[in-house]
N, C-alpha and C positions, 0 to 999 in steps of 0.2 A: 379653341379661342382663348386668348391669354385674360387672364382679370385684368390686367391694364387695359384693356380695348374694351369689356367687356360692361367696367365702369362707368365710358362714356355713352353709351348707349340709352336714348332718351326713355323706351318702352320699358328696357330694366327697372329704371327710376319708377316711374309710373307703378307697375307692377307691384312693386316694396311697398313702394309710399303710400299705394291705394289698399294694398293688407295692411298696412301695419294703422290707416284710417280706418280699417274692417274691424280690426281686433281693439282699437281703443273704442269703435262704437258697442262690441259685444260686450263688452265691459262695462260701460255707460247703460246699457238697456236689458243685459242681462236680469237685473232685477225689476226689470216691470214684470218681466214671467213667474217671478219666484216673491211676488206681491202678495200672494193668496199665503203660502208655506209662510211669509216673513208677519203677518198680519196675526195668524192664528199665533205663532210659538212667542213674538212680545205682545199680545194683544193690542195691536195697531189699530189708529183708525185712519180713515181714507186721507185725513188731512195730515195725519204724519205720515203713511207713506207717502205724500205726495211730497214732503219734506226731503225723506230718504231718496226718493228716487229723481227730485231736482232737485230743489234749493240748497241741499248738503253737498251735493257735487258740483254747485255754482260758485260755491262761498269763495275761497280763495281761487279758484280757478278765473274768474272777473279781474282779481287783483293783480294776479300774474302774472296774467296772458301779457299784455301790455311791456311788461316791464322787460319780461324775455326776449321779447318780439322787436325791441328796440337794441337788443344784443345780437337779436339775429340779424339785423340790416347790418352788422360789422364783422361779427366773428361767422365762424363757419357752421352755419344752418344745419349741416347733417348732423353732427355733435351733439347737438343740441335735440335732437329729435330722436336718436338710439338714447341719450340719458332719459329724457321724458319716457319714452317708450318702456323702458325696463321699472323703472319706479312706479308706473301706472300700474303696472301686470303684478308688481309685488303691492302695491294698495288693494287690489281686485283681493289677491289671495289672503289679505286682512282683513276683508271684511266676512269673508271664509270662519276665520277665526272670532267674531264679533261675540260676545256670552252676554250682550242688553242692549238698547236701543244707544245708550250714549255712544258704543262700541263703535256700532253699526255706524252713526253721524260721523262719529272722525275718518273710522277707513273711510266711507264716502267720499269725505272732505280730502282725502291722501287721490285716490282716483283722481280727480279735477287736479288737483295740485299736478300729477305727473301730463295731465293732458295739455295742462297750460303752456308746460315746456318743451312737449312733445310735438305738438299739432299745430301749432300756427304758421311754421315753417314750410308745412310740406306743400302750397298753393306757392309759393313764391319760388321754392324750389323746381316746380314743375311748368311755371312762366318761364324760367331760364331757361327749359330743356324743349318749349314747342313756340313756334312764332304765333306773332299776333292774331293771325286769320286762324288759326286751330285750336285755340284756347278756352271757347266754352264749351270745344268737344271734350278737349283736355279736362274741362273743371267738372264734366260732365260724368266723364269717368271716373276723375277721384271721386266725385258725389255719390259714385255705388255702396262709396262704404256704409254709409247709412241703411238701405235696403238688405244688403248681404249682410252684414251685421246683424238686423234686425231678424233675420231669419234664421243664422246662425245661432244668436242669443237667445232668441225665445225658444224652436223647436229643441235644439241641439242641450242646452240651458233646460229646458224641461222634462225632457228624458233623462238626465242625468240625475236632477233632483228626485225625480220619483222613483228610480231605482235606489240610487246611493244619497240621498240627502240634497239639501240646497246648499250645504256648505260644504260639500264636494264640486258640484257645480261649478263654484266660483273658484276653488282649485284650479278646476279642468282649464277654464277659463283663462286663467293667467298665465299659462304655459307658451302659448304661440309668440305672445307679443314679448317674453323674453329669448325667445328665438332668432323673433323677425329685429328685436334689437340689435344683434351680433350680423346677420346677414346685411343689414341696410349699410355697416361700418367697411364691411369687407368689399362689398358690389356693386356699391354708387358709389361716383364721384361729387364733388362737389363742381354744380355749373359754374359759369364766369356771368356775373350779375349782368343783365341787359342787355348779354349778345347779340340776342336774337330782337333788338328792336333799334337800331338803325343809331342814328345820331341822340336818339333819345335816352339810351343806353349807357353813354359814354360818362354821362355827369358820374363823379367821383365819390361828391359829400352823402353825406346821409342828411334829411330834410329835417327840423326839429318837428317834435311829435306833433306841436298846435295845426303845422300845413298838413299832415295828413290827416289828423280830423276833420282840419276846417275846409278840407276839400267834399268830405264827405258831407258836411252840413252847407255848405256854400253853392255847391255843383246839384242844380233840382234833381238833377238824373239819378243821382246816386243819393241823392237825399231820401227821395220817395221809393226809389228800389230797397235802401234799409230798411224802412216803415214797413215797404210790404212785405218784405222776407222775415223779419223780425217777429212783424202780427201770424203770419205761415208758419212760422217755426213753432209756436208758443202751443197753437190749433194742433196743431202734428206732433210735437212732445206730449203734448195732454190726452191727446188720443189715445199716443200709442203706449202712454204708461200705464193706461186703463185696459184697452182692449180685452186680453187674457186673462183679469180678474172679472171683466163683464162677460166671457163666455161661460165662466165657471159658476157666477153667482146668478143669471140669466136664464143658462139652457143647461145646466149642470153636466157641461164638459169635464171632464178628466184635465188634470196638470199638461199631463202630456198632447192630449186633445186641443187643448186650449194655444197652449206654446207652437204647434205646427201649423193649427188653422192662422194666428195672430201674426207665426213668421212671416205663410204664403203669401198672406194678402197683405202686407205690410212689405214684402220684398219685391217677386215679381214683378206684378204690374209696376210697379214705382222705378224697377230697374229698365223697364222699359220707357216709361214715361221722361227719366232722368235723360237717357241715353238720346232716346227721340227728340227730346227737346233742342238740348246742346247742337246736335246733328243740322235738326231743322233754323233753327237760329244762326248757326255759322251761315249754313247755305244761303240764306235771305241775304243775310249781308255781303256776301260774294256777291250776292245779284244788285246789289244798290241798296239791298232795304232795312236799316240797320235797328228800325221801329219793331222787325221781332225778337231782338232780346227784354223788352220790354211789352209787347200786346201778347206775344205765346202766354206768358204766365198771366197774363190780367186777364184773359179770356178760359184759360182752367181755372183758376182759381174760382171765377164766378159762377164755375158748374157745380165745383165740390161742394159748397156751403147748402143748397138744396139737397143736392146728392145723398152726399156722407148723412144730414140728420133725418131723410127718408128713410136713409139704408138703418141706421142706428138704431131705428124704434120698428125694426118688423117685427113679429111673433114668432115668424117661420126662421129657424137661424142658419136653415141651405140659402133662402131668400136674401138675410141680413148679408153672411160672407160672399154672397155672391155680389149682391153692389157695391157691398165697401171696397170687393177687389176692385171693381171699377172705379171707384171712385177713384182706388190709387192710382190708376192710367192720367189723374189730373191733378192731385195733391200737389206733388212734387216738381211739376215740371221746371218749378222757379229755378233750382237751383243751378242749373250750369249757366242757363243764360244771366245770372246774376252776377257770380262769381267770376265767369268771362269778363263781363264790363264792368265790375270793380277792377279786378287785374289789369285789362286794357285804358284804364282811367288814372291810375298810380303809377309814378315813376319806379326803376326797376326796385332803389332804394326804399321803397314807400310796403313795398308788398308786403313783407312779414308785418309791418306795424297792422295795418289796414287789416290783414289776415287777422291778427289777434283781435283789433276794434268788433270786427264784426262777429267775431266767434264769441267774445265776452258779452255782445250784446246778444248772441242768441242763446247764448249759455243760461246767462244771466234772467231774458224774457223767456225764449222758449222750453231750456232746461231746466232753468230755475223755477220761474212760475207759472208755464203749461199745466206742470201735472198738479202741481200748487193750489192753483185756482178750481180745476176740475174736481180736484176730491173735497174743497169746501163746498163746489155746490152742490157736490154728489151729496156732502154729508146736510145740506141744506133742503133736498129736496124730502131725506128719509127722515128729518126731523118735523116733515110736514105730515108726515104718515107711508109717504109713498115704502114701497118696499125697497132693500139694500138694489137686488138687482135692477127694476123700475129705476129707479132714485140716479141709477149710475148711467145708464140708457139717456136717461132724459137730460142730465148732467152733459155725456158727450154731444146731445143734437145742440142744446144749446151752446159751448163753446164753437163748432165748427162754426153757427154764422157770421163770427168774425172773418172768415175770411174773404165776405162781401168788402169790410172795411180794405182789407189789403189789396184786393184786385184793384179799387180805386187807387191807388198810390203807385200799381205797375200802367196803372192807363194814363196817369199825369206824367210817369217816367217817360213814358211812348212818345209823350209832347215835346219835351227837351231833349232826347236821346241823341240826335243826330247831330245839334248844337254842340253839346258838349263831349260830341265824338271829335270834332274838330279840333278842340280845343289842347294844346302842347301837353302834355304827363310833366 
């Protein structure tokens, strides 16, 4: 098959796009597994790694996403996503190199920098390559990267540390995604903006930034889908930066122990849940009922937040990893039918910007201060007396119940959903 045909080919795209969203997530979450190794050798406390592991990786990442993402609606999207890509994997492999905490904050701060310019592209790119009706299977799919990611990074990411260091780890680490950067140049083509969406496709301009915020804020349907995916995101970063130091400080798991239990059940069941969702949401709306991109996730979300802080506080920790996997079956399912009908709601112009908004905003909430918020009240609870481990247990029950707040805002989505399915992009 010639590389000129082989360019055009929508599943190749998919394929790159959703590694090289695999390898910018092992990068990002690499370091919740190597939280313990990075705690003891600067003497951290919970509320600076929770610094390291969002808010340093938020900082200019917020700033930039935006500003790229409004280049990408002009110039050529793939470009822009092999330079982000290669910059990220050589930040990862700085902070490799990091000799004290200030080190540590800037590589961080480099990571997000290379994602801002990396990642926003690739949803708008892959709306050009599948039509309307297959795009939260589509969003569904790139959404693995987070799960495989996360299991990649932690088990993979943990063995490596405990044989040869943490700052080999993050070596290892950065190798793929300067790989997958030269592959994505040679193997994809760049799509034709809006093909694949009829008359709607055709508009030329690019929209000024204020209409595709203010669609966001204006349109309830995608008003309340941010809110609740934003409040989701924040619950599930905070979780998952914690996890692998709660097994270790808890039930006195091993590095490696801790890093493959924290991958499985954080990957898994959520690759299932991600895939199932997307799946089951297109299907309804084939059928007329366009209410489940928006009641699927309100109605897991409302199981998690019980769930996850039963599962969080058991003694027995076969008992603990056994229902937090389940819980992942409902954590995540928001994300494809979200990211489907934000896509399906923006004009073909609109996608990278919208892409960046909503990424900056979960960067920003969920990456930034997920883990943020968990390790002050981690350190909140052990200043009461509780023990480190206790202290960090009770810490994650009580963030998950925010996720009652966000199920609310996918059930008022549910109510305007079909309204503003109508409505022109």
């Amino acid at each position: 098959m010639a590389i000129s045909t082989l360019k055009e080919r929508p599943y190749v795209a998919l394929v790159l796009l959703t590694s090289i969203s695999v390898v910018g997530f092992i990068d990002r979450i690499i370091m919740n597994v190597l939280a313990e190794p990075l705690r003891l050798e600067f003497a951290l406390s919970d509320t600076q790694l929770g610094i390291v592991n969002g808010l340093a990786f938020a900082v200019l990442n917020v700033v930039l996403a935006l500003f790229v993402a409004r280049i990408a609606e002009r110039k050529r999207r793939l470009t822009l996503i092999s330079i982000g890509t290669f910059f990220w994997s050589i930040a990862t492999a700085a902070c490799g190199l990091a000799n004290n905490y200030l080190q540590l904050l800037l590589a961080r701060i480099g990571v997000g920098v290379g994602e801002a310019v990396g990642l926003p592209s690739t949803y708008s790119v892959i709306s050009d390559y599948f039509p309307r009706e297959r795009r939260a299977t589509m969003m569904a799919a790139l959404n693995l990267a987070p799960p495989i990611g996360a299991f990649l990074g932690a088990s993979g990411g943990a063995m490596i540390a405990q044989m040869y260091g943490w700052r080999t780890a993050l070596f290892v680490a950065a190798v793929p995604g300067l790989i997958l950067a030269v592959l994505l140049a040679i193997f994809v083509a760049e799509p034709k903006r809006g093909g694949l969406d009829g008359k709607a496709g055709q508009a030329g301009d690019v929209p000024p930034l204020t209409a595709v915020l203010g669609r966001y804020l204006r349109w309830p349907t995608m008003r309340n889908m941010l809110l609740g995916s934003s409040i989701a995101s924040l619950v599930g970063f905070g979780l998952n930066a914690f996890l692998a130091a709660y097994l270790i400080r808890r039930y006195g798991f091993t590095l490696v122990e801790a890093g493959i239990v924290a991958g499985l059940v954080a990957s898994l069941p959520s690759t299932i849940s991600i895939l199932g969702a997307g799946w089951l949401t297109d299907r309804l709306a084939r059928g007329g009922n366009r209410r489940g991109y928006a009641l699927v996730p309100a109605i897991t979300l409302l199981v998690s937040a019980p769930l996850y802080a039963f599962a969080i506080t058991r003694s027995d920790p076969v008992l603990l990893v056994t229902l937090v996997g389940i819980c992942g079956l409902f954590q995540y399912t928001y994300l494809g039918p979200t990211q489907g009908t934000f896509q399906n709601m923006l004009g073909p112009r609109m996608r990278a910007t919208g892409t960046a908004f909503t990424g900056m905003i979960y960067t920003l909430i969920g990456g930034g201060f997920g883990p943020l918020i968990l390790g002050a009240v981690s350190d909140g609870y052990a200043a009461r007396g509780a023990l480190p481990g206790v202290a960090l247990g009770l810490a994650m029950a009580t963030l998950c119940a925010l996720y009652l707040w966000a199920a609310l805002h996918y059930w008022l989505a549910s109510r305007t959903i079909e309204v503003d399915f109508e409505r022109p992009i």
